[in-house]
N, C-alpha and C positions, 0 to 999 in steps of 0.2 A: 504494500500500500504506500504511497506518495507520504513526503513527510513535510507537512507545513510550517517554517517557519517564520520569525519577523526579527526583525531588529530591536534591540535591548530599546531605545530612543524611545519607540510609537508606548510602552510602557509606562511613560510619565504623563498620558493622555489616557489609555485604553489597556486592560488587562489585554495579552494577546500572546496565550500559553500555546507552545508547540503542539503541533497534534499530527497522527497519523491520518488522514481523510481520503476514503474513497473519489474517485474522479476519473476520468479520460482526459479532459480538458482542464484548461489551469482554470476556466469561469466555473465548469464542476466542481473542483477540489475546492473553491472562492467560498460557493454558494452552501458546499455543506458545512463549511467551518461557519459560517453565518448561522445557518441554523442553530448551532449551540453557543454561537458568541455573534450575537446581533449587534452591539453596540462596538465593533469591528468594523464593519459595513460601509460607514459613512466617513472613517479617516483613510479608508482603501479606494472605492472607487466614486465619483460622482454622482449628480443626481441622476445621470443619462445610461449610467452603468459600465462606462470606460474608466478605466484606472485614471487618477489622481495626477496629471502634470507635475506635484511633488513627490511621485512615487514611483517605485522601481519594481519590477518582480524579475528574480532569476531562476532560470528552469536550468538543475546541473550547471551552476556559476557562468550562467549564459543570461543574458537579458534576452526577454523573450519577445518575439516582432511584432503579435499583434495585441497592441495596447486599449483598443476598441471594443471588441467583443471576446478577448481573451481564449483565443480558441487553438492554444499552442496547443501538441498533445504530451498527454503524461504519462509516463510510463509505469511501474509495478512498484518499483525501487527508486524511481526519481525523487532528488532534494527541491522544494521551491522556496525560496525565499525573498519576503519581501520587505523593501528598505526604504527609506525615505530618502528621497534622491538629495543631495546638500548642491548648492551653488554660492557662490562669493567673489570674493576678490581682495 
């Protein structure tokens, strides 16, 4: 089973405990971690349902291409991890 996790950061806003989650797709493995952690939801993706402009997900230390509908696929033993993107200067 896919192993979801998140960056230490989103913690100071959102509990957001790793978890093992059922999925094919990374918006699969999104949507069942929602289920048991709703208050998730709203610091990950949008009102539209596309990932967060401040946020990142990696599928196996890869950022994954479609940021829209999230429809990368996932595999049995895949890592996903998701980060809040940083910018500066």
């Amino acid at each position: 089973m896919p192993t979801l996790n998140f960056t230490p950061n989103l913690r100071r806003h959102v509990e957001t405990p790793a978890a093992p989650v059922k999925g094919a797709t990374v918006r699969q493995v999104l949507e069942m971690y929602f289920q048991v952690n709703p208050q998730v939801r709203g610091y990950i993706l949008d009102d539209q349902g596309a990932l967060r402009k401040h946020m990142a997900i990696f599928l196996n230390q890869e950022l994954i291409c479609d940021r829209s509908d999230l429809s990368d696929s996932v595999q049995e033993n895949d890592d996903i991890f998701v980060a809040q993107a940083l910018s500066g200067g």
